[in-house]
C-alpha positions in Angstrom: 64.0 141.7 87.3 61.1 144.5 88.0 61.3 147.6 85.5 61.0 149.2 88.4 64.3 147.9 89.8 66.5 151.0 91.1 70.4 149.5 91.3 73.2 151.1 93.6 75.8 151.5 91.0 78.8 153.7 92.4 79.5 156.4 94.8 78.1 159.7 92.8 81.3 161.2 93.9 83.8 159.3 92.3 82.4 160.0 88.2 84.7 162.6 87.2 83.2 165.3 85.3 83.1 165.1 81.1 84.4 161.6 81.2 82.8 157.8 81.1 83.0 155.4 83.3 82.3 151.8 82.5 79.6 149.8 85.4 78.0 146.5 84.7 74.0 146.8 85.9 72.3 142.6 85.8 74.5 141.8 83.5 74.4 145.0 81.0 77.4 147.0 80.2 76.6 151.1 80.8 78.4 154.1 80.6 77.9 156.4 83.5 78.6 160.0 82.8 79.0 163.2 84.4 78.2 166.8 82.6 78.8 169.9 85.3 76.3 168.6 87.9 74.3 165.8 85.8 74.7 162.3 86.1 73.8 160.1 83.2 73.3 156.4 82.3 73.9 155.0 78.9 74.0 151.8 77.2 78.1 151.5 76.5 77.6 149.8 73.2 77.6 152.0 69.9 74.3 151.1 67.8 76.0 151.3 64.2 78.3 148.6 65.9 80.2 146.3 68.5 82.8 148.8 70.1 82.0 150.2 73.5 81.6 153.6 74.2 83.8 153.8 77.1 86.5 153.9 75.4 85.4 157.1 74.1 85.6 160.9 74.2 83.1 163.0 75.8 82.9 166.4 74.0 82.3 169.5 76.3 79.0 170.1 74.5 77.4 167.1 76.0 77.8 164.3 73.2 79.7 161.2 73.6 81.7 160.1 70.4 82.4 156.7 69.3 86.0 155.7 68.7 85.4 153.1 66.2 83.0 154.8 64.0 83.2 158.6 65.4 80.0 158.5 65.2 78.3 160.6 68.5 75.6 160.5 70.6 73.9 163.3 72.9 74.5 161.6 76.4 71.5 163.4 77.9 68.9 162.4 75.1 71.0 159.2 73.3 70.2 160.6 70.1 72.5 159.9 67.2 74.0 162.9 65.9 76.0 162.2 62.8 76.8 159.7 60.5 77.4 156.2 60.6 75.1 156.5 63.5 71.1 155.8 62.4 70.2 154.2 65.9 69.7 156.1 69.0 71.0 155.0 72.5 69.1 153.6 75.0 69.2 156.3 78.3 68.8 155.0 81.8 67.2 156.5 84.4 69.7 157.5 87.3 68.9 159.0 90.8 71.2 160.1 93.6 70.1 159.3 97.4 73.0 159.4 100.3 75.3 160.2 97.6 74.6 156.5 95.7 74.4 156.8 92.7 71.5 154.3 91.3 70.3 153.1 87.7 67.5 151.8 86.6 67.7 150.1 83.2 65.2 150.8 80.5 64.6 148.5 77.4 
């Protein structure tokens, strides 16, 4: 697969604002999020460990916590913001053309 790859992912329409939805992109689990009128891409994983991040809460200022480890992540950035958490998150990039909304995976 190209790093330059763009993949349709879901209609833009359909991610509900301040709330994950999980996608799978070649085989990679992401989250795809929705802040006000900003789509973002994340890897779903937690880095500190094996849960997935779609099963948790988007906090209105624009992190993501982990409901393992309640740990959290900026969605916009994937920096780790508090403890456990010593590993960012890996952002994707994400577009929107005829209301698609496409990813392409970084790292």
């Amino acid at each position: 697969m190209s790093p330059d790859t763009w993949h349709d992912v879901a209609d833009a329409a359909t991610i509900p604002d301040g709330d994950i939805v999980a996608a799978v992109v070649a085989g990679r689990e992401i989250g795809l999020v929705r802040l006000g009128e900003a789509l973002h891409a994340i890897d779903a994983t937690c880095t500190h460990g094996n849960a997935s991040l779609c099963g948790g809460f988007v906090e209105p200022d624009g992190s993501i916590e982990c409901p393992l480890h309640q740990g959290r992540f900026d969605v916009a950035s994937g920096h780790a913001l508090c403890e456990p958490l010593t590993q960012d998150l890996v952002v994707h990039e994400v577009r929107v053309e005829g209301g698609r909304l496409l990813v392409r995976l970084k790292g």
